[in-house]
Backbone and ligand atoms as CSV (ligand in chain L), in Angstrom:
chain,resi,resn,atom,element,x,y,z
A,1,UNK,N,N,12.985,-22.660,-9.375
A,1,UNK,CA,C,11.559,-22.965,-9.074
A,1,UNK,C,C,11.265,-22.594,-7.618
A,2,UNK,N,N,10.144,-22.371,-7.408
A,2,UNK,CA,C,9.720,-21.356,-6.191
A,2,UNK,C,C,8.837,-22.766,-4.890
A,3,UNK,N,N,9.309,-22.795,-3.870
A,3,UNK,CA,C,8.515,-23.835,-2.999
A,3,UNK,C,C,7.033,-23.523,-3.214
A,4,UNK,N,N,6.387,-24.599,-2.913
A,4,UNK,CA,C,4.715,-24.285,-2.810
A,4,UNK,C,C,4.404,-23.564,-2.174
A,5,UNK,N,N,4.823,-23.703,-0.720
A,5,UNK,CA,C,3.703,-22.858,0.613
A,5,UNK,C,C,4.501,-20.965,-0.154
A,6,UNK,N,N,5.923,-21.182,0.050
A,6,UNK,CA,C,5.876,-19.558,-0.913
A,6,UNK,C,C,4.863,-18.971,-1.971
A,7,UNK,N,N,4.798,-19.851,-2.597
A,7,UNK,CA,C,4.282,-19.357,-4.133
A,7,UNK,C,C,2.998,-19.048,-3.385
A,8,UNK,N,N,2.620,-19.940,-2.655
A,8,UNK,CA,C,0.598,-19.401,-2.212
A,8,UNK,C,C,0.707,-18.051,-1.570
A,9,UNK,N,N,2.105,-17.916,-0.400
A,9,UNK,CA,C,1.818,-16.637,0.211
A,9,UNK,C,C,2.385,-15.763,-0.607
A,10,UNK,N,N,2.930,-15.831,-1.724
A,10,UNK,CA,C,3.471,-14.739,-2.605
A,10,UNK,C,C,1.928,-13.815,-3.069
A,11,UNK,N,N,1.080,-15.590,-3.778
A,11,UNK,CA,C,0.057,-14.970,-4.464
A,11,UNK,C,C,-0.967,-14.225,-3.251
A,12,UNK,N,N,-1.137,-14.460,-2.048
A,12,UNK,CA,C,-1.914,-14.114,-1.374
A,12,UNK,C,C,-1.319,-12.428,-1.068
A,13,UNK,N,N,-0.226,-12.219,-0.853
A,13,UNK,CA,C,0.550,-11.019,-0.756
A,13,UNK,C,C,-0.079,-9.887,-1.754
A,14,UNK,N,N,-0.188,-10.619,-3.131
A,14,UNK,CA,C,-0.164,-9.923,-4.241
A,14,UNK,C,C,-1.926,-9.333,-4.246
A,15,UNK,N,N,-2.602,-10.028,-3.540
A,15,UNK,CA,C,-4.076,-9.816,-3.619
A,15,UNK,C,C,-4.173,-8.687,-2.447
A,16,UNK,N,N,-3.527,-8.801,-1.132
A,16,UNK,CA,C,-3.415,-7.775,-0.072
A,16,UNK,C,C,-2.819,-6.561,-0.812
A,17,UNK,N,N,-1.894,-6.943,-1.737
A,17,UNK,CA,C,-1.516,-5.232,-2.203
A,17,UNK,C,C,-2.565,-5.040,-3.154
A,18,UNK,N,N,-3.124,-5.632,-3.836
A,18,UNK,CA,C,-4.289,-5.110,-4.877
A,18,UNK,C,C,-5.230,-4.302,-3.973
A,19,UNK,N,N,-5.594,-5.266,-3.316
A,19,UNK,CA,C,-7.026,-4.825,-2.311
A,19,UNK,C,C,-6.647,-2.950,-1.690
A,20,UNK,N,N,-5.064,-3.101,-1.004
A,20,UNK,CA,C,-4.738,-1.609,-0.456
A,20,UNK,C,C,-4.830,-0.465,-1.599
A,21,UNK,N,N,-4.710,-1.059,-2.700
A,21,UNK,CA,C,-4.910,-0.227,-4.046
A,21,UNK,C,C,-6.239,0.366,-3.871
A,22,UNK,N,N,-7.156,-0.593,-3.768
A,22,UNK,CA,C,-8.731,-0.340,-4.250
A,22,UNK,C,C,-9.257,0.192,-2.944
A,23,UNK,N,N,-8.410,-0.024,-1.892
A,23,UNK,CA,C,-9.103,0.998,-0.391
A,23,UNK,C,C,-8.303,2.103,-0.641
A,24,UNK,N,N,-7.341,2.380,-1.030
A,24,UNK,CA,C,-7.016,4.199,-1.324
A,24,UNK,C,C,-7.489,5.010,-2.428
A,25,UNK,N,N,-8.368,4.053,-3.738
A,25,UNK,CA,C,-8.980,4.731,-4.421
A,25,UNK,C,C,-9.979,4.920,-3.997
A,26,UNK,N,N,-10.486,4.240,-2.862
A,26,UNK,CA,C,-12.120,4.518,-2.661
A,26,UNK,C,C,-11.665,5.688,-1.541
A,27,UNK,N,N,-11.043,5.936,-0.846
A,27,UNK,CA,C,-10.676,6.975,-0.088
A,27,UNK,C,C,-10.289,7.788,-0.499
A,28,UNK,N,N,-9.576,7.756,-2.079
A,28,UNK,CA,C,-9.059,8.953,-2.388
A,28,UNK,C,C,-10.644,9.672,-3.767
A,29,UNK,N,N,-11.701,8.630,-3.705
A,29,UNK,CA,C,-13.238,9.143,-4.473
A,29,UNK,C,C,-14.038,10.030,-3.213
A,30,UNK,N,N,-13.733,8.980,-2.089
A,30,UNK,CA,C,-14.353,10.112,-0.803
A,30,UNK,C,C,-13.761,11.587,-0.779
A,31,UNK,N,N,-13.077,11.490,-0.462
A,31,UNK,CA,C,-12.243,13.181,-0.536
A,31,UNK,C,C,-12.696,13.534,-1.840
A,32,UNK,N,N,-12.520,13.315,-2.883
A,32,UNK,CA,C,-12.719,13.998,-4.251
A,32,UNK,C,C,-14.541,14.656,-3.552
A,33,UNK,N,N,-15.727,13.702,-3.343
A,33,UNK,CA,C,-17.076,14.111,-3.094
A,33,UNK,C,C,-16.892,14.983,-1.607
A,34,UNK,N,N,-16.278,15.289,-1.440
A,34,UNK,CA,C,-16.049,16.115,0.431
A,34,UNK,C,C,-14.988,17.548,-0.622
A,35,UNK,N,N,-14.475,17.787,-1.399
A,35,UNK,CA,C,-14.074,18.650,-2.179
A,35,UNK,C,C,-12.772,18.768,-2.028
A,36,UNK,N,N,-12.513,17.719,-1.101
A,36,UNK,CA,C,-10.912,18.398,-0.491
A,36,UNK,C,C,-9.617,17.403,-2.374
A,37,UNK,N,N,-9.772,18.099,-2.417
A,37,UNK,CA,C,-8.407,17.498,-4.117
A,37,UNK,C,C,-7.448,16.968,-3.826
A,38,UNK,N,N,-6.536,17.832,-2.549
A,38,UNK,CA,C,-5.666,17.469,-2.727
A,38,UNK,C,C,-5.332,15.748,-1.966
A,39,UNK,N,N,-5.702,16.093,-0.897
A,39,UNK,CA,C,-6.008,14.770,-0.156
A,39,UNK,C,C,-6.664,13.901,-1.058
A,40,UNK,N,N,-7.472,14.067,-1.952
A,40,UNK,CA,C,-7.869,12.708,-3.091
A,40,UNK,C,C,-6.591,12.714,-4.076
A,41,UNK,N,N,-5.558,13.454,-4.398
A,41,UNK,CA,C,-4.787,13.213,-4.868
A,41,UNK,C,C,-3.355,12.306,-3.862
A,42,UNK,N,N,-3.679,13.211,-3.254
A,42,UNK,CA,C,-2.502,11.977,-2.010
A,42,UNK,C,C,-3.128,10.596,-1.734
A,43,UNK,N,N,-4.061,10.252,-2.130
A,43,UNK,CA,C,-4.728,8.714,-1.959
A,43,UNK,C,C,-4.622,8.051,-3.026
A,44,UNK,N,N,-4.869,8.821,-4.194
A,44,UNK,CA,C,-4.745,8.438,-5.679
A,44,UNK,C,C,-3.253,7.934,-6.150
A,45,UNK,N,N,-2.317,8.876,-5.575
A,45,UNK,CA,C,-0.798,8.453,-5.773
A,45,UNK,C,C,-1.128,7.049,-5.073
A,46,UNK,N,N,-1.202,7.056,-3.284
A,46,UNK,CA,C,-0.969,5.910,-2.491
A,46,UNK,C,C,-1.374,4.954,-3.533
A,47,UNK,N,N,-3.270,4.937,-3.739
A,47,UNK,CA,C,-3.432,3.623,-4.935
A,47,UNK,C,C,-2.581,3.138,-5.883
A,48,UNK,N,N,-2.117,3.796,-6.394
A,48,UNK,CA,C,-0.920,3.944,-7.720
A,48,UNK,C,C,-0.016,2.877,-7.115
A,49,UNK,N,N,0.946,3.482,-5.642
A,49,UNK,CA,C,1.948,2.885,-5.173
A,49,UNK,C,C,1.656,1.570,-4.850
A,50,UNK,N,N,0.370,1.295,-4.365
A,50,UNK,CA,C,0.118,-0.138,-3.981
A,50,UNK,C,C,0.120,-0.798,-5.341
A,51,UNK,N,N,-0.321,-0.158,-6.239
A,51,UNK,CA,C,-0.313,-1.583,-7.865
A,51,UNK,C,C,1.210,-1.956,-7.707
A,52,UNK,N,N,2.536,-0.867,-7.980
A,52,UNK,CA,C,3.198,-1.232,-8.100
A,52,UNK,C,C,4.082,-2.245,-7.287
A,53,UNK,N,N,3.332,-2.117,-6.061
A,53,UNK,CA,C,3.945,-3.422,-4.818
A,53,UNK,C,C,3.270,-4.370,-5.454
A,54,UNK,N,N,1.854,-4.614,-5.883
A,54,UNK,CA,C,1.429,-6.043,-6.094
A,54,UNK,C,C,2.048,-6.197,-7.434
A,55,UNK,N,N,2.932,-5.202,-8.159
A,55,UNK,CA,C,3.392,-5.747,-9.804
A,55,UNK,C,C,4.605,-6.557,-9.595
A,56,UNK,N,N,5.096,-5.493,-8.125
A,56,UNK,CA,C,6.739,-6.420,-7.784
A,56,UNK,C,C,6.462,-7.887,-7.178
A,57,UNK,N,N,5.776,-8.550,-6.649
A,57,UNK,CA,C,5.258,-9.614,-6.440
A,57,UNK,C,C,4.653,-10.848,-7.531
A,58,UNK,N,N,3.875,-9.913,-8.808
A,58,UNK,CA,C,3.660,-10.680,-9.278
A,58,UNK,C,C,4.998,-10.692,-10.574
A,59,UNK,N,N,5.849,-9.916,-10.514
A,59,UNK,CA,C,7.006,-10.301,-11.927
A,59,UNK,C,C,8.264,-10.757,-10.718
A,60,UNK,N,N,7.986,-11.310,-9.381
A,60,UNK,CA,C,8.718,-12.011,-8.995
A,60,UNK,C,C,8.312,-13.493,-8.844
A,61,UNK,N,N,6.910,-13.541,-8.980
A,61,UNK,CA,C,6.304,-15.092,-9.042
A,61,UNK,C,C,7.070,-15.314,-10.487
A,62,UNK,N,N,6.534,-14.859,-11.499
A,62,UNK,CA,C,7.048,-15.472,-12.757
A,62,UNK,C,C,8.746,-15.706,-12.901
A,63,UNK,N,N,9.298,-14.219,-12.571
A,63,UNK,CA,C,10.816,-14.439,-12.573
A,63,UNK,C,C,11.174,-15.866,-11.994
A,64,UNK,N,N,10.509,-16.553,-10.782
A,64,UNK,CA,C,10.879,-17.693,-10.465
A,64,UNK,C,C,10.053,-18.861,-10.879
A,65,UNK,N,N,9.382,-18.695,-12.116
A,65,UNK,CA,C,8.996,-19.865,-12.373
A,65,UNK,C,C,7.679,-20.524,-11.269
A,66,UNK,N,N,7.065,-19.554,-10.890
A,66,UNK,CA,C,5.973,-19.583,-10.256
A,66,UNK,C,C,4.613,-19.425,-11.192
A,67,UNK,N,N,3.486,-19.533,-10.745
A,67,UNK,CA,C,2.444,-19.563,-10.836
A,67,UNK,C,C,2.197,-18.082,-10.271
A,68,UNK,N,N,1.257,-17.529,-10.990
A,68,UNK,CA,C,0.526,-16.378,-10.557
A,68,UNK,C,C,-0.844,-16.323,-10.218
A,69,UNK,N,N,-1.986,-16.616,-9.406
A,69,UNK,CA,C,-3.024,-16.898,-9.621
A,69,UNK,C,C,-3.809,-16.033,-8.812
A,70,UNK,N,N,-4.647,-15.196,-9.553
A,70,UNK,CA,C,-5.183,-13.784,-9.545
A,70,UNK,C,C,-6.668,-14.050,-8.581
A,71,UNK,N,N,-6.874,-14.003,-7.182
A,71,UNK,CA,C,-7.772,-13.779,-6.407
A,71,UNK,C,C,-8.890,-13.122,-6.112
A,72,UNK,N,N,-9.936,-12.920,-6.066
A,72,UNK,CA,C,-11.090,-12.413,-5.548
A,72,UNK,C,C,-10.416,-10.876,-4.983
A,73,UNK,N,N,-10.395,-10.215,-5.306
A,73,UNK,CA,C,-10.425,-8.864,-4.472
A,73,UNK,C,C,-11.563,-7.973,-3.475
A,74,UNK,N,N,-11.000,-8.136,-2.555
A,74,UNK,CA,C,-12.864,-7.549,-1.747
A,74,UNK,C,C,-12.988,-6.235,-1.920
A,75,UNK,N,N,-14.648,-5.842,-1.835
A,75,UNK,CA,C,-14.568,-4.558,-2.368
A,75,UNK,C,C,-14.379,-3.805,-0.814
A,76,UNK,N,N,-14.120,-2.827,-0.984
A,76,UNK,CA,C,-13.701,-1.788,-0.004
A,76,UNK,C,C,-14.385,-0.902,0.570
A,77,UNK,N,N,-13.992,-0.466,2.331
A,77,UNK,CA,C,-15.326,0.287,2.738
A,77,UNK,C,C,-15.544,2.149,1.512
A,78,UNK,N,N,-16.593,2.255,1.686
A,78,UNK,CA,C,-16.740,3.273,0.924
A,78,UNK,C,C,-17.381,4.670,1.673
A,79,UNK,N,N,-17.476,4.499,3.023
A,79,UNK,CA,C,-17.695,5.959,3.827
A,79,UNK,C,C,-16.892,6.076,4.985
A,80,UNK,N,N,-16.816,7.317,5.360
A,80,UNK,CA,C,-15.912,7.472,6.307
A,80,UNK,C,C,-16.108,8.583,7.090
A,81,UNK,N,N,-16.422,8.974,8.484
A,81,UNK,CA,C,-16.716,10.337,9.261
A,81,UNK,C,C,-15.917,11.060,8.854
A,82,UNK,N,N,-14.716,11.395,9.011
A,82,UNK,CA,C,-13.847,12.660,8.873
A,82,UNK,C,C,-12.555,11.824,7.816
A,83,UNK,N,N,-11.778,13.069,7.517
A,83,UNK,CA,C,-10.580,12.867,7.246
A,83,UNK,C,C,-9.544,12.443,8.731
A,84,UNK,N,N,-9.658,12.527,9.157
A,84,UNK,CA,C,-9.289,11.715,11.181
A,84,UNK,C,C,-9.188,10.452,10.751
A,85,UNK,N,N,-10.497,9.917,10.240
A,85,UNK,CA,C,-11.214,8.722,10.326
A,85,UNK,C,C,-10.379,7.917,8.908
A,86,UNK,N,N,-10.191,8.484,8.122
A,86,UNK,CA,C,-9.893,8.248,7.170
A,86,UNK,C,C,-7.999,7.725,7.127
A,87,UNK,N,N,-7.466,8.663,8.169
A,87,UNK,CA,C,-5.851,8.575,8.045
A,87,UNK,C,C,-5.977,7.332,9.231
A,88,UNK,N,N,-7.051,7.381,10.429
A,88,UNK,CA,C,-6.346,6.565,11.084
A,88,UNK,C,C,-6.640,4.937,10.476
A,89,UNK,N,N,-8.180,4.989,9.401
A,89,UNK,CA,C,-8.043,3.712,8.912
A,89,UNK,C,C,-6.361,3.529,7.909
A,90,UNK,N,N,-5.814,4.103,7.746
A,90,UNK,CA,C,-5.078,3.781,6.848
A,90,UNK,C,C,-3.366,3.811,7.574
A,91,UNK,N,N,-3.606,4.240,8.721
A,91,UNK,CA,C,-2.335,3.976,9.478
A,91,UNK,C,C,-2.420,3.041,10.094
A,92,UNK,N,N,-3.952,2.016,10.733
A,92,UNK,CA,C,-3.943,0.633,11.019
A,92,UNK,C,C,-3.536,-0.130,9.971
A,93,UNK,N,N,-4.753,0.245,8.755
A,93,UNK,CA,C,-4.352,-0.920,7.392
A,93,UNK,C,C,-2.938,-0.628,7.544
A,94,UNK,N,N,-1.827,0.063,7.246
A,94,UNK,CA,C,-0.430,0.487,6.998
A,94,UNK,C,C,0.434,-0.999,8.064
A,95,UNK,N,N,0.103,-0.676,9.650
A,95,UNK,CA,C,0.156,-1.240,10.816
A,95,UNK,C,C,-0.023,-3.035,10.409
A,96,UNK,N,N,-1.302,-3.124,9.823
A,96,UNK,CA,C,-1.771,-4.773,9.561
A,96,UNK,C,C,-0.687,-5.430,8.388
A,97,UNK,N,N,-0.464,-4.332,7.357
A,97,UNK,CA,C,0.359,-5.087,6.230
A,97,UNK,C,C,1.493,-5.237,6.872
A,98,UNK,N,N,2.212,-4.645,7.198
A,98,UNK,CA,C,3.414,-4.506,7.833
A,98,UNK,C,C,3.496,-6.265,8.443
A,99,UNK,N,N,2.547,-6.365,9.359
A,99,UNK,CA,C,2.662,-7.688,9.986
A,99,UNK,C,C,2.537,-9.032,9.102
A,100,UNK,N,N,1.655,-8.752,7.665
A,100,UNK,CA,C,1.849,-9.876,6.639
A,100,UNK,C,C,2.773,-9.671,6.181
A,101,UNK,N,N,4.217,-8.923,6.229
A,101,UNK,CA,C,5.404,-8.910,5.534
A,101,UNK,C,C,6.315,-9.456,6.415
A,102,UNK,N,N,6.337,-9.265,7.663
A,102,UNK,CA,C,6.738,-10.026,8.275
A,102,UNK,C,C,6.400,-11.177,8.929
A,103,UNK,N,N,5.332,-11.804,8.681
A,103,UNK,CA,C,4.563,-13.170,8.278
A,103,UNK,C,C,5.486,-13.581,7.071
A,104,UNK,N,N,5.489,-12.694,5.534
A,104,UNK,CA,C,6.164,-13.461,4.677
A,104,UNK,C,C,7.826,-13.832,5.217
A,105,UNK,N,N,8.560,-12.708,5.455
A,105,UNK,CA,C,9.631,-12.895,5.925
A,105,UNK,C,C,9.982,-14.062,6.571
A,106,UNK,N,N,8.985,-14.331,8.089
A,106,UNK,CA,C,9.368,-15.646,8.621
A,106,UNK,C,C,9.220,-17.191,7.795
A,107,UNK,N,N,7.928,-16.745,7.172
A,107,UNK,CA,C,7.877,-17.998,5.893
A,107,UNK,C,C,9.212,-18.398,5.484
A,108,UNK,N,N,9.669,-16.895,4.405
A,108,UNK,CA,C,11.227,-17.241,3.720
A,108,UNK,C,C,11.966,-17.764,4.533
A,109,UNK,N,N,12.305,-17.323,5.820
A,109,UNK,CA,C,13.461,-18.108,6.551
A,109,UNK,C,C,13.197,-19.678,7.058
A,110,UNK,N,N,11.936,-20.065,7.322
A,110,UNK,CA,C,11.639,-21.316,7.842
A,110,UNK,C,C,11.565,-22.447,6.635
A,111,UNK,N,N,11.383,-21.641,5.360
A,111,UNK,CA,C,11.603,-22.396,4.196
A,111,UNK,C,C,13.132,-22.579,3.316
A,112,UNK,N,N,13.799,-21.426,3.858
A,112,UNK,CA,C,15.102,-21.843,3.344
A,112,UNK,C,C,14.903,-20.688,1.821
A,113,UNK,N,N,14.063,-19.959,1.739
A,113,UNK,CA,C,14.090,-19.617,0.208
A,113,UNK,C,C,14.564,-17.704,0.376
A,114,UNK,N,N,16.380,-18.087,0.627
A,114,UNK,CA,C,16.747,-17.018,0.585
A,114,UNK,C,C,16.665,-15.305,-0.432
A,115,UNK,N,N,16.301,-16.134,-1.584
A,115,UNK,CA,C,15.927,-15.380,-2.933
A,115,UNK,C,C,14.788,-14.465,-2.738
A,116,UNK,N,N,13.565,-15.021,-1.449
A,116,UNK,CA,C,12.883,-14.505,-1.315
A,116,UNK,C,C,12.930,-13.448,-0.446
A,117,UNK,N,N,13.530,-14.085,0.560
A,117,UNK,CA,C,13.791,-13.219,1.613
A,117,UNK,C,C,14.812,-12.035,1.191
A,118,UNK,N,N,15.458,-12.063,0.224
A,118,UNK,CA,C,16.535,-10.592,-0.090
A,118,UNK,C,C,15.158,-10.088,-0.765
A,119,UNK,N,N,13.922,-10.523,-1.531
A,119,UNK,CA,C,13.404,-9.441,-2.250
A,119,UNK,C,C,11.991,-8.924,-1.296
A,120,UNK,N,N,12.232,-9.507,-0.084
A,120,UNK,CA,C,11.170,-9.370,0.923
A,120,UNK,C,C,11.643,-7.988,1.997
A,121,UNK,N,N,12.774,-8.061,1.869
A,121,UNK,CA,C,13.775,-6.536,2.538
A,121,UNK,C,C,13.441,-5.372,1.649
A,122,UNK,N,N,12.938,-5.409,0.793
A,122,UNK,CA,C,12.558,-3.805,0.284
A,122,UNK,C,C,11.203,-3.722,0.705
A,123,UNK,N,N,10.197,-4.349,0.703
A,123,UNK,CA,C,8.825,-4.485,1.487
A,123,UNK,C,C,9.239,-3.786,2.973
A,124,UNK,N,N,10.370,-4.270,3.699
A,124,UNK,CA,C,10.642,-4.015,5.259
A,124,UNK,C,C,10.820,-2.562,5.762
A,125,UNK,N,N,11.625,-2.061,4.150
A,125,UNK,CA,C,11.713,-0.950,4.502
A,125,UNK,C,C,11.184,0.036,4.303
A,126,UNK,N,N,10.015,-0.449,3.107
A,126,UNK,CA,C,9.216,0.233,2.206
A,126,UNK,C,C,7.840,0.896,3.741
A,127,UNK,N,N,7.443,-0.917,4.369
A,127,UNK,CA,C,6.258,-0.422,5.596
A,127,UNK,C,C,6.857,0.553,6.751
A,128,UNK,N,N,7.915,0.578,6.602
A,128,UNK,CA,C,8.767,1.624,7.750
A,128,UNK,C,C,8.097,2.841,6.660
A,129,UNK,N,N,8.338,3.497,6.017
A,129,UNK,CA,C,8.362,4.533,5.034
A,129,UNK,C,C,6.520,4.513,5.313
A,130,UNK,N,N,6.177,4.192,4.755
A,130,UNK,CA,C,4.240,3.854,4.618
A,130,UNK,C,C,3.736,4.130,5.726
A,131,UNK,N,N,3.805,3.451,7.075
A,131,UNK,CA,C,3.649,3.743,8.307
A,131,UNK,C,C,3.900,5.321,9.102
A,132,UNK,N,N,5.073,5.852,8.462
A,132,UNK,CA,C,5.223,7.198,8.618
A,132,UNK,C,C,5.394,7.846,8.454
A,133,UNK,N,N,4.635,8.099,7.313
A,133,UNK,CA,C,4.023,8.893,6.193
A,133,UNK,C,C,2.169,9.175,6.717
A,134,UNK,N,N,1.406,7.963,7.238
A,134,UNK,CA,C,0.247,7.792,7.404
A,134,UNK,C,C,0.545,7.991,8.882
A,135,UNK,N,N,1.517,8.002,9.696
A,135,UNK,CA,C,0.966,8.533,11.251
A,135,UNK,C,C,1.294,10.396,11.010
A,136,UNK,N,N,2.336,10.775,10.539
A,136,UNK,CA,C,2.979,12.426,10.159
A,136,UNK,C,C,1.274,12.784,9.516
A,137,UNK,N,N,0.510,12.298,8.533
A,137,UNK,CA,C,-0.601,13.170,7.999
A,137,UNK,C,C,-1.694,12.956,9.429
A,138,UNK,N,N,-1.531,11.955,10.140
A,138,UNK,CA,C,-2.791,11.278,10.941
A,138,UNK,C,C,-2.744,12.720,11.911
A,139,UNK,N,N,-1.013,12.673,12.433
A,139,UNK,CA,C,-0.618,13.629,13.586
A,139,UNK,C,C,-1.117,15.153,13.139
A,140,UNK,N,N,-0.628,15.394,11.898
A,140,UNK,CA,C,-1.596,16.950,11.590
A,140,UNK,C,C,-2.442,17.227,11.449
A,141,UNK,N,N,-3.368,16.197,10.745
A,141,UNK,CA,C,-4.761,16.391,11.163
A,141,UNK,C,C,-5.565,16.542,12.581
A,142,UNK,N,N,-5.219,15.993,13.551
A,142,UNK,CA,C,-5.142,16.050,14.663
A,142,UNK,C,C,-4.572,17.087,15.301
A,143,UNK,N,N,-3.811,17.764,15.131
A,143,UNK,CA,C,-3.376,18.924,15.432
A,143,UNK,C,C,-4.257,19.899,15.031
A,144,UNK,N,N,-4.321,19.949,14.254
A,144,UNK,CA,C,-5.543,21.056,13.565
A,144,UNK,C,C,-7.082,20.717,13.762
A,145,UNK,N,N,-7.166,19.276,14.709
A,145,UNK,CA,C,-8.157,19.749,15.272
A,145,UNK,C,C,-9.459,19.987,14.210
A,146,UNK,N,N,-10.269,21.182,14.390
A,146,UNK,CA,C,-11.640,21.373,13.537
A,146,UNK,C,C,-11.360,22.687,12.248
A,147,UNK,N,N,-10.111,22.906,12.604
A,147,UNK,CA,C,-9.790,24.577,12.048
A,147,UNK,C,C,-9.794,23.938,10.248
A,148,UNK,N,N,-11.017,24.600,9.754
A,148,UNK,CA,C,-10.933,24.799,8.275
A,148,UNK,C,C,-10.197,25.078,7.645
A,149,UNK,N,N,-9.278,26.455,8.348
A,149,UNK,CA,C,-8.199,26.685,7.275
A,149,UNK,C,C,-6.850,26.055,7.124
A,150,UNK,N,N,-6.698,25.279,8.479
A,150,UNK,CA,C,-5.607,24.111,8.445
A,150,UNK,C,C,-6.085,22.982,7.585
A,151,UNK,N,N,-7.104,22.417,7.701
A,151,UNK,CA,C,-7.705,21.624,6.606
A,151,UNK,C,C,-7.263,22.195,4.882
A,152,UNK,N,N,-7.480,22.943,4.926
A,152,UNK,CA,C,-7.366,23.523,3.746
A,152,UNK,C,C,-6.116,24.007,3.355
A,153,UNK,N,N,-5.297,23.957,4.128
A,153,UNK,CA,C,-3.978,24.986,4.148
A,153,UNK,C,C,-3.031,22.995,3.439
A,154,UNK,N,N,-3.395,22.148,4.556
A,154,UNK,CA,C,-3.313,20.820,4.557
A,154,UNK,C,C,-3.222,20.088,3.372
A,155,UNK,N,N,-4.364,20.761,2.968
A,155,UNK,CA,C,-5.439,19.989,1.364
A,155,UNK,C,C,-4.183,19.995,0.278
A,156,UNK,N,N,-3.782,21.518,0.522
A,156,UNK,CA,C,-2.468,22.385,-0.637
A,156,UNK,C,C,-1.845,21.635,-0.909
A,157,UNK,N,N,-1.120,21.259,0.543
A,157,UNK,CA,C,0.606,20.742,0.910
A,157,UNK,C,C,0.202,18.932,0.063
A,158,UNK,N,N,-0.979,17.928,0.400
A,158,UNK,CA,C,-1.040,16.607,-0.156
A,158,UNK,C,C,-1.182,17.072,-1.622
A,159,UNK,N,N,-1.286,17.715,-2.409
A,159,UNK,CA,C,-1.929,18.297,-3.433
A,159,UNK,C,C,-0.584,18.396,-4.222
A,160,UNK,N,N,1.071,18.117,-3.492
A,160,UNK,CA,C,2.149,18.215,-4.142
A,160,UNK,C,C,2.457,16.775,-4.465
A,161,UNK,N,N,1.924,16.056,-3.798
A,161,UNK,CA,C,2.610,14.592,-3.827
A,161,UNK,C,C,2.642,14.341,-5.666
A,162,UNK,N,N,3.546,13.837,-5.789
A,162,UNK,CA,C,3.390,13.288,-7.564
A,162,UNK,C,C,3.818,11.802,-7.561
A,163,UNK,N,N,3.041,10.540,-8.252
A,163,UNK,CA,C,3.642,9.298,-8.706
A,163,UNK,C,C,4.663,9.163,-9.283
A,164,UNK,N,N,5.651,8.269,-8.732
A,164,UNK,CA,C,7.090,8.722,-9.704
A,164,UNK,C,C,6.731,7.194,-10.031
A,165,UNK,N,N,6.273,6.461,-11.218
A,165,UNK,CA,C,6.595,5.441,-11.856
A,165,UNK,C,C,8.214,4.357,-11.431
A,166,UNK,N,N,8.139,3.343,-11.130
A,166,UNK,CA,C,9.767,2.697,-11.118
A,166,UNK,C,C,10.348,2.622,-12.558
A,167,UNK,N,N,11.753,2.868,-12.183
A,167,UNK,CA,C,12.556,2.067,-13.500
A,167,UNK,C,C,11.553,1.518,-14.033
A,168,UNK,N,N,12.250,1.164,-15.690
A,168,UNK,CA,C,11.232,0.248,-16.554
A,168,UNK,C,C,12.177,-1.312,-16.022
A,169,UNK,N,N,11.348,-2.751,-15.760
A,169,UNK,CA,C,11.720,-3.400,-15.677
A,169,UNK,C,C,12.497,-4.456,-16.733
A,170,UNK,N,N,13.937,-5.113,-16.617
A,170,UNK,CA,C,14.492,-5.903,-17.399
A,170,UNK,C,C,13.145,-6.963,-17.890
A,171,UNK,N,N,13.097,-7.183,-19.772
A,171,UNK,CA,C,12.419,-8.109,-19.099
A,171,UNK,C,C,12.564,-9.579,-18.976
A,172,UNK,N,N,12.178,-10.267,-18.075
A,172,UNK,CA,C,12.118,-11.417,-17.563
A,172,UNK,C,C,12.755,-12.808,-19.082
A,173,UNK,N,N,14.209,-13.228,-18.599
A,173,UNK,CA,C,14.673,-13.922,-19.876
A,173,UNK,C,C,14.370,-15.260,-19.853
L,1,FEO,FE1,FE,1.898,-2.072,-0.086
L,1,FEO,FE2,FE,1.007,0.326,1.727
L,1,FEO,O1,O,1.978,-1.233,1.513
C-alpha cells in the first residue's frame, strides 16, 4: 500500500505529464498550420512520449494499491512567434518538470517509500535525455538564424523521429 502524501504527488505527477502531452500536440497542430511537417511530427512523437510517462505513473499507482484520480487538465497555450519561440517554450517546460521530479524524489526519500524512489530514477534520467534533446533543436534553430533553407533542411532531419511504443506491460497480478 502506497503512503498518502505519495499517492497525491504520484496523481498530481500523472496530470503534469498529461498536460506536457496536450502542450506538444498543440505545438506540434501549430507547425502542422505554419507547413513545417516535420517539426509537427517531432512534437507529435514528444506528445506520444509524454502519455506514456503519465501511463508509467498511473500502472504504478495501481501496481501499489493506490488510488488513481484523474485531474482537470489545463488547456494549453495555442500560438507561438517562431519556431525559436516554440523550442525555447519547451526547453523551460522540459527545465520546470525536471524540478517536479525531483520534488517527487525528495518526497520518496523523506517518506521512506523506497519502491518509489527506484521507479522515480528512470524519470531522472529520462529529464536528462528530454532537456537535451530540446536545448540540441533550440541550439540549431538558433544557429540558422532566419535562413529558410536551414529551416527547411531542419524540417527533413525532425521528420525522422519515429514513436517506438514500450514493451507490452506484465499485467498487474
Ligand atoms: Fe514527461 Fe517531457 O517529461
Amino acid at each position: 500500500m502506497i503512503g498518502k502524501a505519495v499517492e497525491k504527488a504520484l496523481n498530481t505527477q500523472l496530470n503534469a505529464e498529461l498536460y506536457s502531452s496536450y502542450l506538444y500536440l498543440s505545438m506540434s497542430s501549430w507547425f502542422s498550420f505554419q507547413n513545417l511537417d516535420g517539426f509537427a511530427n517531432w512534437m507529435r512523437v514528444q506528445a506520444q512520449e509524454e502519455l506514456v510517462h503519465a501511463m508509467k505513473f498511473y500502472d504504478y499507482l495501481i501496481q501499489r494499491n493506490g488510488r488513481v484520480l484523474l485531474l482537470a487538465v489545463d488547456a494549453p497555450p495555442t500560438e507561438w512567434d517562431s519556431p525559436d519561440a516554440v523550442f525555447e517554450h519547451t526547453y523551460q517546460h522540459e527545465q520546470k518538470v525536471t524540478g517536479l521530479i525531483n520534488e517527487l524524489v525528495d518526497l520518496s526519500i523523506s517518506e521512506k517509500d523506497h519502491a518509489t524512489h527506484m521507479v522515480l530514477q528512470w524519470f531522472v534520467d529520462e529529464q536528462v535525455e528530454e532537456e537535451s534533446s530540446a536545448a540540441e533543436i533550440l541550439g540549431k534553430i538558433r544557429m540558422l538564424k532566419e535562413s529558410k533553407s536551414g529551416i527547411y533542411i531542419l524540417d527533413r532531419e525532425l521528420n525522422q523521429r519515429v514513436f517506438t511504443p514500450p514493451p507490452a506491460q506484465q499485467p498487474v497480478e
